[in-house]
Structures are given as structure tokens and as C-alpha cells.
C-alpha positions as CSV (number, residue, x, y, z in Angstrom):
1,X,-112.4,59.4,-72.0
2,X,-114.8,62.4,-73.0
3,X,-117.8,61.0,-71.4
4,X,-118.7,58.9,-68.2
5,X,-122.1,57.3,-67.5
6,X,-122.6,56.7,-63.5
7,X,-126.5,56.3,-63.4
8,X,-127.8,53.8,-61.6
9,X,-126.5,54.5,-58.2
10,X,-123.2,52.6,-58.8
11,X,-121.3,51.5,-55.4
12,X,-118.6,53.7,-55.8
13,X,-117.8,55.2,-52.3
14,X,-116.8,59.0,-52.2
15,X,-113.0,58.8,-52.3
16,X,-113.2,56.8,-55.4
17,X,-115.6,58.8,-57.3
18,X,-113.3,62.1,-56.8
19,X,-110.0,59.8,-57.8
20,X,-111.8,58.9,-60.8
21,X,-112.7,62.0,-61.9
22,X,-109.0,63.2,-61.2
23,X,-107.8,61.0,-64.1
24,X,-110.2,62.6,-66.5
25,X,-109.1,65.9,-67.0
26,X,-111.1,66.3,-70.7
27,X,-114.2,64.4,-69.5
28,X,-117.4,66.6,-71.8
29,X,-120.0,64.7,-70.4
30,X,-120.6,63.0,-66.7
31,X,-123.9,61.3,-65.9
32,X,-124.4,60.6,-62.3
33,X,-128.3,60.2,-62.1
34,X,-128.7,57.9,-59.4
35,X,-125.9,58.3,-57.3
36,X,-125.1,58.2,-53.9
37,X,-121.6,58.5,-53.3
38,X,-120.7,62.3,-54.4
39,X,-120.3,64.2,-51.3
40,X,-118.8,67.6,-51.1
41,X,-115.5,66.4,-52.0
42,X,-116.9,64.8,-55.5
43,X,-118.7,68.3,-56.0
44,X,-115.3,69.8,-55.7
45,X,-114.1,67.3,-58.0
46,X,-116.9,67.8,-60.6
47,X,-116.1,71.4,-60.5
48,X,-112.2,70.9,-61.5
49,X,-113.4,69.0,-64.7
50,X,-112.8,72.3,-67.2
51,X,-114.0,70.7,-70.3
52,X,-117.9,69.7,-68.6
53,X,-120.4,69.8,-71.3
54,X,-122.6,68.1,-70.1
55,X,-123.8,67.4,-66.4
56,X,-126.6,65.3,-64.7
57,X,-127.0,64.8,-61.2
58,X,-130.7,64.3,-60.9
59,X,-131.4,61.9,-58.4
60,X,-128.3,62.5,-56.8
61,X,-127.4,62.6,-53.1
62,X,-126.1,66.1,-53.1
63,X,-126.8,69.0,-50.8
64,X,-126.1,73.2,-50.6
65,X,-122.7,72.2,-49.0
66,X,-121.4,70.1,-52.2
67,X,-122.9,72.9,-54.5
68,X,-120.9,75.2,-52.5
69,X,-117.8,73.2,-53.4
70,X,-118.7,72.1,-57.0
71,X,-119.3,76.1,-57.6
72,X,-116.2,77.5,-56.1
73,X,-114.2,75.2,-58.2
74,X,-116.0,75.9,-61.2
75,X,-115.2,79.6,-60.6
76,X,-111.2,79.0,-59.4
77,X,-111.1,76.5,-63.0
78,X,-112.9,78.8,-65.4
79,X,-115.6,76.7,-66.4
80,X,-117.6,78.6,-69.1
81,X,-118.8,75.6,-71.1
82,X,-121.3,73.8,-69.1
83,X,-124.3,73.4,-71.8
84,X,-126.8,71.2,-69.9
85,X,-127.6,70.8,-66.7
86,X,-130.1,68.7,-64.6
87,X,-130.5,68.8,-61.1
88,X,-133.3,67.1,-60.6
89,X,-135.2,65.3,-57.6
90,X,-131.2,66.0,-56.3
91,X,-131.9,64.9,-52.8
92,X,-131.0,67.7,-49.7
93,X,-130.3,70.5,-53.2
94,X,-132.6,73.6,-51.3
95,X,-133.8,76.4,-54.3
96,X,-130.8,78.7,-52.7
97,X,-127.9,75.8,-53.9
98,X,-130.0,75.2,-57.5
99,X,-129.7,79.6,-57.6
100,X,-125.9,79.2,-56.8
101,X,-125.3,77.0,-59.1
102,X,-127.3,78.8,-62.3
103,X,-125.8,81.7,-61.2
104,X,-122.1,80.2,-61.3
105,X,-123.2,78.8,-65.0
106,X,-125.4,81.1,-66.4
107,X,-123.7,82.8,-69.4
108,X,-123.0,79.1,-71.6
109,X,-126.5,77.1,-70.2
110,X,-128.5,76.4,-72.9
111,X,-131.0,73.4,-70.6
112,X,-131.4,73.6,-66.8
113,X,-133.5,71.0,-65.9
114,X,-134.9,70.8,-62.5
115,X,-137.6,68.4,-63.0
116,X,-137.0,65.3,-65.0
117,X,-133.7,64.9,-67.2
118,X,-132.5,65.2,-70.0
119,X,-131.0,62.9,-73.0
């Protein structure tokens, strides 16, 4: 599986979301507009996922703390391919987690959305 759609705020509770995300070690592209499960720990797991093209968490339920996590795996895993990005309406994200988290993906961006999404 090389992409995952999510959006729509699917029931998934936070321990499944990261186990799901464990068996997807090539996933490109992961849509999770809508949902409410992630958590810190699904950050983290979001941040192990080397191959991430592609990334939507607008709408979200995500704060500074899961950015934190996503971040610091994305820097442990050597993620340099994130292309696009939206973040937003990301409820609890402050402008200090949406910096950290350009800053952690800044050299491969090519679309950072903060308002609206993208397709």
C-alpha cells in the first residue's frame, strides 16, 4: 500500500492508527483530514513513515506535543521527501508547532498549506 485515505474522521482509536501505520513501511501518501484519533504517539508514527510524499492533516486533532514527536522522528528516520503538506484548521497546532514542522521539512516542500487543502 503506497497511499492511505483516513478523512472523514474515521473511529480508529490512537493505538490502532499507530499499528496501522507500522505495517506500511512504503506508504507515499496518508490523508488524515478529519481525524481525531492521532495523538502524539500517531505523530511519532507518521514521522517513521520514510517514503511520505504526501501528508494532510488539516482538520486534525493534533497539537505542539504530537508535532514535537512527528518531527523528531522525521529527523531520527531521514525524511527528505515530504512534497506536500497541509496543516490546516489542525485543531490545538500553535504557529510555533506549524514553524517546527516547516523547519524539520523545508529543503523537499514544494505546497505547505495552512489554510484549506490540497488535492
Amino acid at each position: 500500500v503506497r497511499s492511505l485515505n483516513l478523512d472523514g474522521g474515521l473511529t480508529l482509536t490512537e493505538v490502532s492508527f499507530v499499528e496501522l501505520l507500522s505495517v506500511l513501511p512504503n506508504l507515499m501518501s496518508l490523508r488524515c483530514s478529519g481525524l481525531t484519533c492521532i495523538g502524539d504517539e500517531g505523530c511519532a508514527a507518521i514521522g517513521r513513515c520514510k517514503r511520505l510524499r504526501y501528508l494532510d492533516l488539516s482538520n486534525a486533532n493534533m497539537d505542539d506535543g504530537g508535532v514535537k514527536a512527528m518531527t523528531e522522528e522525521m529527523k531520527a528516520n531521514g525524511i527528505e521527501s515530504l512534497k506536500k503538506l497541509s496543516v490546516a484548521n489542525a485543531g490545538g497546532l500553535t504557529d510555533e508547532g506549524v514553524k517546527q514542522i516547516g523547519a524539520t521539512v523545508a529543503a523537499t516542500l514544494e505546497d505547505f498549506c495552512m489554510a484549506g487543502g490540497f488535492k
